[in-house]
C-alpha positions in Angstrom: 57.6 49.3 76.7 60.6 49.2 74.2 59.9 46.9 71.3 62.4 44.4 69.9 64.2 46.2 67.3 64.1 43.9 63.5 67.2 43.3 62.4 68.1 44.5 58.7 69.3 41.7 56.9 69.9 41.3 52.6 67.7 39.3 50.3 70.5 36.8 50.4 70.4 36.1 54.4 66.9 35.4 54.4 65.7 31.9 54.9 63.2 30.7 52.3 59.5 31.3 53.8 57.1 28.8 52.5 53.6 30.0 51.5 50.8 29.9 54.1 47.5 28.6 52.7 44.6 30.9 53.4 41.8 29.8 53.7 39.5 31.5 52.3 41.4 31.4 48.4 44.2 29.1 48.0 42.6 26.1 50.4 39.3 25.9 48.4 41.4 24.7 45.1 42.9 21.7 47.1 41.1 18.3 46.8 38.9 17.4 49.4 38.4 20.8 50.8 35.1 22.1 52.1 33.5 23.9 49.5 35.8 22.8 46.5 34.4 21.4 43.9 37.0 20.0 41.6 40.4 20.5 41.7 40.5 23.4 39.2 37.9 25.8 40.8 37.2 27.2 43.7 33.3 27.3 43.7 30.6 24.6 43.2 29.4 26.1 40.0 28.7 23.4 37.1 31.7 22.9 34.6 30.9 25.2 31.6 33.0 23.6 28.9 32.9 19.4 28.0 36.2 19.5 29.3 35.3 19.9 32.5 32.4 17.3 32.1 34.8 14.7 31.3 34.0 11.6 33.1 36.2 8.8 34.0 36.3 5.3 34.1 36.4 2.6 36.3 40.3 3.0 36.8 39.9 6.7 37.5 41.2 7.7 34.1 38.8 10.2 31.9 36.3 9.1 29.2 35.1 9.9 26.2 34.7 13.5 25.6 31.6 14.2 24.7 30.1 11.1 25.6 28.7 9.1 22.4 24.9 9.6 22.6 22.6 6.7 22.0 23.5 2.7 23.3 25.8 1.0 20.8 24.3 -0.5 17.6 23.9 -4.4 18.1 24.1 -6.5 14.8 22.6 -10.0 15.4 24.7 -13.1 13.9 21.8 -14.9 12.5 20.5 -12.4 9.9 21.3 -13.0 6.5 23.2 -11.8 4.0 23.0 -10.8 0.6 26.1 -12.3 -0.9 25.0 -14.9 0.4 21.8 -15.6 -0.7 22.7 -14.7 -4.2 24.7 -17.4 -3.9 22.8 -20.0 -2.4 19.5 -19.3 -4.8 20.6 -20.5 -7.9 22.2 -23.4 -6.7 19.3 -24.6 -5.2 17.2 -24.0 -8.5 19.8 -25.5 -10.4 20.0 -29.0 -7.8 16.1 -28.9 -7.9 15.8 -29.0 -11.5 18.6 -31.9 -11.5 16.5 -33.7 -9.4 13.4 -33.5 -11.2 15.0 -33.9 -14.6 16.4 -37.4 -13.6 12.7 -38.7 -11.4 11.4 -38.0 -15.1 14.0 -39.4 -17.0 14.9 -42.7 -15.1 11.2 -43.4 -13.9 11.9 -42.8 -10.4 9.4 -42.6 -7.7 8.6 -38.7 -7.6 7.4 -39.3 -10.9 5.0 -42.3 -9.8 3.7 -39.2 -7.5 3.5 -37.0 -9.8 1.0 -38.9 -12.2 -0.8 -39.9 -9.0 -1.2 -35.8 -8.7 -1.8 -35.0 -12.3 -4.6 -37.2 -12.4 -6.6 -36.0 -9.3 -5.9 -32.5 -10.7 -7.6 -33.9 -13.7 -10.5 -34.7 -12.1 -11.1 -32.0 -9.8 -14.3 -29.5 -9.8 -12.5 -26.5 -11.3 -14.2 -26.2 -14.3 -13.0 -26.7 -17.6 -13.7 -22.5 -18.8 -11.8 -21.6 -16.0 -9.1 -24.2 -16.4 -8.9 -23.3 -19.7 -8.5 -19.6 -19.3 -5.6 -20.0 -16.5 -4.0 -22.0 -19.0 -3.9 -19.6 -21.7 -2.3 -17.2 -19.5 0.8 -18.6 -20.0 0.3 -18.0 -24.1 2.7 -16.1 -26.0 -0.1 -14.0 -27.1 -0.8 -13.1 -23.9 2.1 -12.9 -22.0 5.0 -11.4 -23.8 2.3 -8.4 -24.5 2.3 -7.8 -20.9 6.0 -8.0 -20.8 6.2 -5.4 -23.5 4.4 -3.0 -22.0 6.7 -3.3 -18.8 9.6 -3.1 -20.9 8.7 0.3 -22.5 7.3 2.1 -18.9 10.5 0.8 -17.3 12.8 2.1 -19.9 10.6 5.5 -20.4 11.2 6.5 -16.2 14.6 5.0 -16.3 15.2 7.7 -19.5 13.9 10.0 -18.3 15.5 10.0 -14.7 18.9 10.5 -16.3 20.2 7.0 -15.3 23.5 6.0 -17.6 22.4 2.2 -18.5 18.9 3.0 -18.4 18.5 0.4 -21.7 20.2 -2.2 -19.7 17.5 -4.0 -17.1 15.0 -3.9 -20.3 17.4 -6.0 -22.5 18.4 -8.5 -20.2 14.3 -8.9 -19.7 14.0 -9.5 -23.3 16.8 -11.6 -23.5 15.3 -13.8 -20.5 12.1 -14.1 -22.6 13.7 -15.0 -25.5 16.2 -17.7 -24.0 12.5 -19.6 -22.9 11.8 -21.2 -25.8 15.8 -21.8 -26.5 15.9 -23.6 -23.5 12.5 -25.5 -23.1 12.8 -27.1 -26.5 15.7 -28.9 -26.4 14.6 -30.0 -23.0 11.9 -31.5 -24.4 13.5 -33.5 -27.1 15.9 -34.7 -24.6 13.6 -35.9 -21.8 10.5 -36.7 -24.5 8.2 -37.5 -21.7 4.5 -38.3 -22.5 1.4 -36.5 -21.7 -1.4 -36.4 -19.6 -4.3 -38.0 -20.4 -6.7 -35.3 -21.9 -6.4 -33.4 -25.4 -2.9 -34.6 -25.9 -3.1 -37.9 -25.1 -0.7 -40.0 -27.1 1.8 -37.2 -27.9 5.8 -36.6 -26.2 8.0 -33.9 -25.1 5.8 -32.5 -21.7 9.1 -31.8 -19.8 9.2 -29.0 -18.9 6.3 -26.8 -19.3 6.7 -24.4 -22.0 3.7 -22.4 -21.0 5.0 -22.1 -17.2 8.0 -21.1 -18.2 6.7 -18.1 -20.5 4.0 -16.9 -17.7 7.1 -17.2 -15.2 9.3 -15.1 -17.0 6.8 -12.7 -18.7 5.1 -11.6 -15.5 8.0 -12.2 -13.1 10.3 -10.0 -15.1 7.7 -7.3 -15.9 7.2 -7.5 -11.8 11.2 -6.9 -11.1 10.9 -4.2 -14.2 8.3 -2.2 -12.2 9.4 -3.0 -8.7 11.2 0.2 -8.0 8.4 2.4 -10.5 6.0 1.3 -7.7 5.3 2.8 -3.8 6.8 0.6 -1.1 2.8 -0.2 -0.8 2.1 -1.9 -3.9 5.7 -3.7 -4.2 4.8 -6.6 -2.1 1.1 -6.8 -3.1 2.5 -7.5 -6.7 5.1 -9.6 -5.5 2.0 -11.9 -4.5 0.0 -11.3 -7.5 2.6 -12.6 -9.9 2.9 -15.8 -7.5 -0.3 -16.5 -7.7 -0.8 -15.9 -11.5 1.5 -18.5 -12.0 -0.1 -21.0 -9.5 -3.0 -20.3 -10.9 -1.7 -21.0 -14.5 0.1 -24.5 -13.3 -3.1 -25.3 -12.1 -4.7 -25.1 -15.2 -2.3 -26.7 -17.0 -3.1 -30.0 -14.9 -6.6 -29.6 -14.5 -7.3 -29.7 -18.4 -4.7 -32.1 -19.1 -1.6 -30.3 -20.9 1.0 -31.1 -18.4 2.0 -32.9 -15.6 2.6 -30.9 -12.3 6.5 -31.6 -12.5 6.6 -30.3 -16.0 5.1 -26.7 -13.9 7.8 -27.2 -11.3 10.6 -27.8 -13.7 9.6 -24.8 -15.7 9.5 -22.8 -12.5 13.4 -23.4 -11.6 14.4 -22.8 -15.1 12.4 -19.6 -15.1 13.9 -18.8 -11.6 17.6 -18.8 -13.0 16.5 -16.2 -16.1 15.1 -14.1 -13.2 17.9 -14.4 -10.9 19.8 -13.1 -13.8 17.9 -10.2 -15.1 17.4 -9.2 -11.0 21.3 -8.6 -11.1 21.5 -7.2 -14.1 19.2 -4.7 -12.8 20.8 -4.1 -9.7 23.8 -4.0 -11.6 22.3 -1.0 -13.6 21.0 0.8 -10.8 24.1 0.7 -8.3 26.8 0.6 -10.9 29.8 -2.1 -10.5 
């Protein structure tokens, strides 16, 4: 049986031949085929590179590469914020001391309540010793000691840390202390509001307290001076302690008959503004501008 001979033709007479797929190779690397698993390899191994990880979207298009680990951070509208309450502090001291100021000054009804107070203070079952020695807590003697003694630990760690304006959250403590009496004296003179009935009876110028104002500032700026000295522990406990030092001293106060419980309250939002201040200052000191 003769075979058909093949004709001899040149590369230019041929007729393009397009490629056959086989299946073994070239079939596996189109999509969809049995036993392809992605379009860019022709086995079902696992992608070794995060390229080949890549996920897509809903659209089809690819996603991150690498994925970002963890769910999204979620910050909640309603928590505050410093700036803010830096502002907002100080105003309200200042609009509660207005307030107070003029119930004293034009004989307004919070003052009516407040001798109501004063007087059942007065007559209450602490006894007089211990009235007496809350009240002498708030004594220069006593409390500017205290506040000395914070001054020089503060400024000894803060030395000897290396920080720049280590000197700086001292002085503006002192300068707090010292602005008390600059402040509460005229204060006095201007309201000249009688006293309780007790040892002073008879006398003027109550309003404000000048002992509340020095056991505010003495202890709350020796607490702010050793705040950061102190574990995370002990920072709240003292918080608490220097609160109720100086409830403790207001309560003296009216129980043995040197001040009305306004002049206390008065004395606490003038000491609140020196604090406010020497806070920043030290924050100031610590952070830089």
């Amino acid at each position: 049986m003769r075979e058909t001979p093949r004709s001899q033709g040149t590369a230019g007479d041929a007729e393009p031949v397009l490629p056959q797929p086989r299946p073994g190779c070239a079939l596996a690397h189109t999509t969809g085929a049995s036993g392809s698993g992605s379009p860019h390899r022709s086995d079902v191994r696992p992608p070794q590179t995060p390229r080949g990880a890549r996920h897509t979207d809903r659209h089809g298009g690819p996603g991150t590469t690498p994925p970002v680990p963890g769910p999204p951070t979620v910050h909640s509208p309603s928590a505050p914020r410093a700036p803010f309450l830096a502002l907002v502090t100080p105003l309200v001291l200042i609009a509660l001391l207005a307030l107070c100021t003029w119930q004293i000054a034009a004989h307004g009804p919070l003052r009516t309540y407040d001798e109501r107070l004063g007087r059942a203070i007065a007559g209450s079952a602490l006894p007089s010793p211990v009235a007496e020695f809350l009240a002498d807590l708030g004594n220069t003697a006593v409390a500017v000691p205290v506040l000395a003694v914070a001054l020089g630990w503060e400024a000894w760690c803060a030395r000897r840390a290396g920080a720049p304006r280590w000197w700086l959250p001292p002085l503006a403590a002192a300068v707090a202390m010292a602005a008390v009496p600059a402040l509460v004296v005229p204060f006095k003179a201007l309201i000249d509001r009688p006293g309780p009935p007790g040892p002073l009876a008879g006398e003027t110028g109550f309003f404000p307290s000048g002992h509340a104002a020095t056991a505010a500032v003495a202890y709350g700026a020796a607490a702010l001076l050793l705040h950061r000295l102190l574990g995370p522990r002990l920072r709240r406990p003292l918080l608490v302690a220097v609160a109720v030092l100086n409830l403790a001293v207001a309560a003296g106060l009216a129980r043995r008959g040197y001040h009305w419980p306004l002049d206390t309250v008065a004395s606490w939002c003038l000491s609140g503004l020196l604090l406010w201040a020497v806070l920043k200052v030290s924050r100031l000191s610590h952070n830089g501008p």
